[in-house]
C-alpha positions in Angstrom: 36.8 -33.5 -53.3 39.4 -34.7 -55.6 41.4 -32.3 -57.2 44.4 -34.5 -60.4 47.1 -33.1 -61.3 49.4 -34.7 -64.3 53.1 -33.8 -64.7 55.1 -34.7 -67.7 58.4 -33.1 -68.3 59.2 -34.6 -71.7 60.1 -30.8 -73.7 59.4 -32.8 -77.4 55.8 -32.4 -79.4 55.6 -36.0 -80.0 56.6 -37.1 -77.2 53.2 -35.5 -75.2 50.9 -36.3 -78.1 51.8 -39.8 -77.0 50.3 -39.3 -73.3 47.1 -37.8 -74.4 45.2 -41.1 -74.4 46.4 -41.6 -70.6 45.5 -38.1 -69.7 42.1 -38.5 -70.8 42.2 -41.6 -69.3 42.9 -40.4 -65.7 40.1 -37.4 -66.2 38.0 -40.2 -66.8 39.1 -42.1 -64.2 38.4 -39.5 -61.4 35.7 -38.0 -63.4 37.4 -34.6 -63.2 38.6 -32.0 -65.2 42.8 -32.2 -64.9 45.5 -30.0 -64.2 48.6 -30.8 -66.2 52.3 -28.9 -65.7 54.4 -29.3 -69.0 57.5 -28.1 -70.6 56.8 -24.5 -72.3 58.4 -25.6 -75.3 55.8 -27.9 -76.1 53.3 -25.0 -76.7 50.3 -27.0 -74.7 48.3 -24.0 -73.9 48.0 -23.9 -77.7 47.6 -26.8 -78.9 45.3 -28.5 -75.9 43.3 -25.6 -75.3 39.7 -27.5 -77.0 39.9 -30.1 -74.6 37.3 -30.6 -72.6 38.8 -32.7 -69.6 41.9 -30.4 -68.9 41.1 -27.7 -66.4 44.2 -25.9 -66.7 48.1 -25.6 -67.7 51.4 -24.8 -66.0 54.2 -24.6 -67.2 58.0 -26.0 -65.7 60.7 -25.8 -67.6 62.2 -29.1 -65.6 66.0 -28.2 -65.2 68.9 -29.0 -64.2 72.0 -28.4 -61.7 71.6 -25.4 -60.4 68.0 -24.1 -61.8 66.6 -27.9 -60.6 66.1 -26.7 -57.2 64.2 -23.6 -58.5 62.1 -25.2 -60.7 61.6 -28.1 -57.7 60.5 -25.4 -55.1 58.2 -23.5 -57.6 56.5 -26.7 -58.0 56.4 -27.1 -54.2 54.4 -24.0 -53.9 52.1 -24.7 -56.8 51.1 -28.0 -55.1 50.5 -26.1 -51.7 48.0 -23.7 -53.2 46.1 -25.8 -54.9 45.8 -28.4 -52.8 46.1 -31.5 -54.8 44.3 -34.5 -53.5 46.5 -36.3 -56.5 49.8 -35.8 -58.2 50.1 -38.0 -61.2 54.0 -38.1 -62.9 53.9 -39.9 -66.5 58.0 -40.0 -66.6 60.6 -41.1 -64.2 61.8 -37.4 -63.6 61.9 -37.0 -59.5 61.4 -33.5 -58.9 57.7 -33.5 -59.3 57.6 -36.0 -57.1 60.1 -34.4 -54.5 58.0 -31.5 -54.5 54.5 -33.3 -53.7 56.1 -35.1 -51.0 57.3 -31.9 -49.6 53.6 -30.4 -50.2 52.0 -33.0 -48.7 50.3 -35.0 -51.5 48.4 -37.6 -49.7 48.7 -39.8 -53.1 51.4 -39.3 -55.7 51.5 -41.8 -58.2 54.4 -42.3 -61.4 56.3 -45.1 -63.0 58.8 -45.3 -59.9 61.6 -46.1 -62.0 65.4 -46.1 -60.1 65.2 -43.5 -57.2 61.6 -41.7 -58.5 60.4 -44.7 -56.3 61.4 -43.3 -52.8 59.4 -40.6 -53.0 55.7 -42.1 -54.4 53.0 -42.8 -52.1 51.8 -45.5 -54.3 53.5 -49.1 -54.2 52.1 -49.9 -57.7 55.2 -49.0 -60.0 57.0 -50.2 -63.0 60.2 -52.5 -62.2 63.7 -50.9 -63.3 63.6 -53.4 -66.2 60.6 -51.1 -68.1 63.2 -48.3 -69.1 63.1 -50.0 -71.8 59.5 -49.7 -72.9 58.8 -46.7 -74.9 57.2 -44.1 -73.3 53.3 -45.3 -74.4 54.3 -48.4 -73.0 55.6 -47.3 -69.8 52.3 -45.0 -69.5 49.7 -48.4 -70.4 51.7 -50.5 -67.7 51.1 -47.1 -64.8 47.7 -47.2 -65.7 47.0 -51.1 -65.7 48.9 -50.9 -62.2 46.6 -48.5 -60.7 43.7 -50.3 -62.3 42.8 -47.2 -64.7 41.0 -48.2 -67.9 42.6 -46.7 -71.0 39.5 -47.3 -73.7 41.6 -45.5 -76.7 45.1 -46.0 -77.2 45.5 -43.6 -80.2 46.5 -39.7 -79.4 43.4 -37.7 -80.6 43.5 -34.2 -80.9 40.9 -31.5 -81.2 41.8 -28.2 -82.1 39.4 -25.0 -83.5 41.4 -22.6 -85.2 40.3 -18.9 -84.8 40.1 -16.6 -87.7 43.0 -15.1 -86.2 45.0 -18.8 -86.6 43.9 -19.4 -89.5 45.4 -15.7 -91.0 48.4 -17.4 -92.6 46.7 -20.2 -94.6 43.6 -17.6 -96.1 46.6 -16.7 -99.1 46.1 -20.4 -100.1 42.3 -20.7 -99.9 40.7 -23.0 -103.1 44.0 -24.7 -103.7 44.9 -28.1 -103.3 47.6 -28.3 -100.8 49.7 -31.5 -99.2 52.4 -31.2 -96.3 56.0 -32.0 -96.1 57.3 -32.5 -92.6 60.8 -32.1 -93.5 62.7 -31.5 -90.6 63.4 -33.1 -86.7 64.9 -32.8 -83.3 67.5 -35.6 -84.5 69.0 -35.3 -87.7 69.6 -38.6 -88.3 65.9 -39.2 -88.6 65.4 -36.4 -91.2 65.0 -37.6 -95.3 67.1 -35.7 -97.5 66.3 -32.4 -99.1 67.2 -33.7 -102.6 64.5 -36.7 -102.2 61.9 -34.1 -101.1 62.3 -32.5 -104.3 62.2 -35.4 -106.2 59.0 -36.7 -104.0 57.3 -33.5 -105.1 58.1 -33.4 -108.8 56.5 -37.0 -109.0 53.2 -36.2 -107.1 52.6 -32.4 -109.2 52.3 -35.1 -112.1 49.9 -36.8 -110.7 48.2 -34.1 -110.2 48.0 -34.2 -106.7 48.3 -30.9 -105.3 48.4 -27.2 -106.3 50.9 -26.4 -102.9 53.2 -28.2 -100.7 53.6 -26.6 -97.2 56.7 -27.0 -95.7 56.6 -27.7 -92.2 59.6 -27.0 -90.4 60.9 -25.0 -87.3 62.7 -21.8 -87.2 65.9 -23.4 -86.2 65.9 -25.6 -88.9 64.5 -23.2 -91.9 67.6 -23.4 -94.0 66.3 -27.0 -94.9 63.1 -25.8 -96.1 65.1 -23.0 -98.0 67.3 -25.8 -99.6 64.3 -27.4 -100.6 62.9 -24.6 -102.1 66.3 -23.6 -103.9 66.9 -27.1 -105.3 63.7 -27.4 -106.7 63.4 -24.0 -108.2 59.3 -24.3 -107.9 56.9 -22.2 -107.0 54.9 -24.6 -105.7 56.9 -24.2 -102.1 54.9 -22.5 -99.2 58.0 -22.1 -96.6 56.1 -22.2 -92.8 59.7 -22.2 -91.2 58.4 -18.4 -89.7 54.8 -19.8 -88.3 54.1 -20.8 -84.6 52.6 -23.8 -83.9 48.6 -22.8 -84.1 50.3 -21.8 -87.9 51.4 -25.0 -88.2 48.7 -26.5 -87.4 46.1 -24.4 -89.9 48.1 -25.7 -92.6 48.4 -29.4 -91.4 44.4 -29.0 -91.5 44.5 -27.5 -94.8 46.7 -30.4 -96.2 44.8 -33.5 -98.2 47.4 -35.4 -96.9 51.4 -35.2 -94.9 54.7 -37.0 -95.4 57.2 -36.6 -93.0 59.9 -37.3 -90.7 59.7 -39.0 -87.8 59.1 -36.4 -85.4 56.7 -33.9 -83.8 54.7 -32.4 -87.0 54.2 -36.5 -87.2 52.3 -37.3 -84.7 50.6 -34.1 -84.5 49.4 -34.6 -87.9 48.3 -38.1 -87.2 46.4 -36.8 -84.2 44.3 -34.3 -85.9 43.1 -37.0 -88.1 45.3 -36.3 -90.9 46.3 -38.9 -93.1 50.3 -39.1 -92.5 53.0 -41.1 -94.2 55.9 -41.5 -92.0 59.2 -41.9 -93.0 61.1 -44.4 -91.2 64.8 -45.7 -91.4 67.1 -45.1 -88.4 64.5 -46.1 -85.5 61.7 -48.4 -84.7 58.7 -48.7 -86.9 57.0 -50.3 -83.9 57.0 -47.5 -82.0 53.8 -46.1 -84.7 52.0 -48.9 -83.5 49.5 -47.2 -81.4 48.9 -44.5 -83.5 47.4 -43.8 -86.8 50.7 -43.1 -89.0 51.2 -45.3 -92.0 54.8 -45.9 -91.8 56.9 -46.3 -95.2 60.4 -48.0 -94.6 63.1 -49.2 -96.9 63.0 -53.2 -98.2 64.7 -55.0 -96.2 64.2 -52.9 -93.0 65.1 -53.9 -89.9 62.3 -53.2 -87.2 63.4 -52.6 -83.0 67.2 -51.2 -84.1 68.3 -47.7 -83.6 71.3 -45.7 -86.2 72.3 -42.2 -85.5 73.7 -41.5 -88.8 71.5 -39.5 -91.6 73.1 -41.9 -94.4 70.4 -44.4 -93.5 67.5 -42.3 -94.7 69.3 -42.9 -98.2 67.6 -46.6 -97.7 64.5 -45.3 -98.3 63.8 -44.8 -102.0 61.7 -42.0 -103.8 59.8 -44.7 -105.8 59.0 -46.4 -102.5 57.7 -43.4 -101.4 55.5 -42.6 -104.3 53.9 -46.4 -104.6 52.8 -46.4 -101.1 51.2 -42.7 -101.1 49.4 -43.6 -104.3 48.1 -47.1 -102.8 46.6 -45.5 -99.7 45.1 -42.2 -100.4 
């Protein structure tokens, strides 16, 4: 009997929403529930728990010098006991596929990219040239290689929060409440604090929400605090202190979200939340298989990357505002 397991080692939110559509898509392929091994930081066994095609999650923290032969050999024994008939690898990392050769993985398929090639069963791999693809692309072109149909290309997520989830947002209840995703991994894709405010001012005239929850991580809660000190509103509900099942109660309490390019995003997007994303400093294009309505600055320049926050400046309040008020 077959018996798939998935391995992608990318530690950021967004990034594994993007790989949910090829996930399913290998379930499907086999017709079997997966296993999948993941970062711990992306919180999986939360936020993946309602769907039906994954069989189970382990986590691999995926390090390096020292602790990459640790986390190589605890793969190596997790292959062994289970026994894997496949070992799928979504990212050019090489351990996971080190360890399955080692386990004796009759077929261990992954993108194959620079030395990750050696060490796959499977001569159906991307060329060193695909680097360059983003990671959804690299994904499409392993499944179109290994002749596995991918019928949805959007990330779709299904989540039920539990009474005891949805403990933080029951304070709120019979409000009207939007998001802000006002933080990110990068600071150079974040919108300033100062524009937030103004967004927020414009849209309570409209009439368009009783709350604004703040979506942000603990490591970056002074912006949501500078946001709330700036404004001097009491409109503010600060969710820099919630974990991500938290997070995601109040995404699912939100009319709508605005945000950063970043995990809260594409997590938002994925629930079926309408989300605005604000885009200056990286490639719009990247959205395109996803259900984010992008907002960028005239005279954008699409496919070019800048690491410097000053860019967000480009992108106008006013802009903001006309492009919420046309879509929702």
């Amino acid at each position: 009997m077959q018996k798939i397991c998935i391995v992608y080692s990318h530690h950021k939110l967004g990034d594994l929403i993007w790989q949910l559509p090829y996930i399913k898509s290998i379930s499907d392929f086999h017709k079997n529930k997966v296993y999948l091994i993941l970062r711990e930081k992306t919180q999986a066994k939360d936020i993946l728990r309602d769907l039906d095609h994954i069989h189970s999650i382990e986590y691999n923290n995926f390090r390096k010098s020292f602790y990459y032969w640790i986390d190589t050999i605890k793969l190596l024994r997790y292959f062994k006991s289970e026994k894997f008939s496949h070992v799928y690898i979504l990212d050019k990392t090489n351990k996971p596929a080190v360890a399955a050769k080692f386990a004796g993985i009759p077929n261990i398929i992954g993108p194959g990219i620079r030395n990750q090639k050696k060490w796959l069963t499977s001569e159906n791999y991307l060329s060193d040239n695909d680097w360059k693809l983003n990671y959804s692309e690299q994904s499409q072109k392993l499944m179109q290689l290994n002749n596995i149909n991918v019928k949805n290309l959007i990330p779709e997520l299904r989540i039920n929060p539990t009474d005891i989830d949805n403990k933080f947002i029951k304070n709120f209840i019979g409000k009207k409440k939007i998001a802000f995703g006002v933080d990110s991994f990068e600071d150079y894709k974040m919108w300033y604090e100062e524009d937030f405010v103004n967004l927020a001012d414009k849209l309570y005239e409209k009439n368009l929400f009783d709350n604004i929850y703040l979506i942000c991580g603990p490591d970056k809660s002074h912006i949501s605090k500078k946001i709330i000190e700036l404004s001097k509103k009491n409109y503010f509900i600060d969710c820099s202190n919630q974990n991500l099942l938290g997070i995601i109660c109040a995404l699912k309490d939100s009319k709508f979200f605005i945000g950063n390019n970043s995990g809260p995003l594409n997590l938002s997007a994925a629930l079926g939340i309408k989300s605005f994303g604000l885009i200056c400093n990286d490639p719009v294009s990247e959205l395109k298989y996803s259900k984010i309505i992008p907002i960028t600055p005239d005279n954008y320049v699409d496919n070019a990357w800048f690491r410097n926050r000053e860019g967000m400046r480009k992108l106008k309040v006013e802009k903001v505002l006309k492009t919420i008020l046309e879509k929702i």
